[in-house]
N, C-alpha and C positions, 0 to 999 in steps of 0.2 A: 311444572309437570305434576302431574295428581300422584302423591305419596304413593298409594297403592298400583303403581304402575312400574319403579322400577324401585332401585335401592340409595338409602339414606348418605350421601355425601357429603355434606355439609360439614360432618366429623368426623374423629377417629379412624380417617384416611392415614394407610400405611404405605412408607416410601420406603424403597431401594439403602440397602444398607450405605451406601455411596453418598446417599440424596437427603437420608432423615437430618444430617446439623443442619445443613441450608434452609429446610421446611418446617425447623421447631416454630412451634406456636401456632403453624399454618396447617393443620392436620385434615384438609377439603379437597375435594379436586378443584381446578384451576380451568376455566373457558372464558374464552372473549367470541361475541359476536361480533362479524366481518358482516357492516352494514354497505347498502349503497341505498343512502337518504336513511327513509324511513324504515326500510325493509332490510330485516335481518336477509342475508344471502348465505350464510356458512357459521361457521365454527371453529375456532382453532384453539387449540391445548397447545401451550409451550414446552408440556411435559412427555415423553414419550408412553405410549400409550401399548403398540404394537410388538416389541421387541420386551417392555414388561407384562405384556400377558405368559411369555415364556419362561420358564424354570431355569435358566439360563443366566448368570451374572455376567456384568459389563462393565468394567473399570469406566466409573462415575458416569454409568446411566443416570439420567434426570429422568426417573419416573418412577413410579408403584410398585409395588409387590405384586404378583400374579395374579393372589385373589379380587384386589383393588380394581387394575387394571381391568380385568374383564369384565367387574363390575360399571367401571366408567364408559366400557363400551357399549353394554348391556344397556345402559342409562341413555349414550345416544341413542343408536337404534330406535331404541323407544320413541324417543324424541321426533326421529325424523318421519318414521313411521306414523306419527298419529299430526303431521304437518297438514292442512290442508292447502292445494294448491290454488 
């Protein structure tokens, strides 16, 4: 994705006070693409995404801080947004 399009993930990703031991050392968002053949068809986070854009704690949510999170969304979007079909 062109830099200047959404926000820097690769580092200094913050996880869920539940979720940081598990994620030391690994401080990025996390996606696999869901191929059929050659062709990316999707996207899947194994991190919860949704229920950590909320201010809201969850006995051992597996996902981001709020600001993170809606950053990670903000980055799809983008993404699929600028897909051509």
């Amino acid at each position: 994705m062109d830099p200047g399009l959404g926000y820097n993930l690769t580092s200094g990703v913050e996880f869920r006070a539940g979720f940081r031991m598990a994620r030391l050392g690994r401080q990025y968002a996390e996606f696999f693409g869901i191929f059929d053949g050659e062709k990316m068809i999707g996207v899947y986070s194994p991190l919860d995404m949704v229920f950590s854009a909320t201010d809201y704690e969850a006995f051992k949510c597996k996902g981001y801080k709020p600001e993170d999170a809606a950053a990670v969304m903000t980055n799809l979007a983008v993404y699929v947004s600028t897909l051509k079909q």
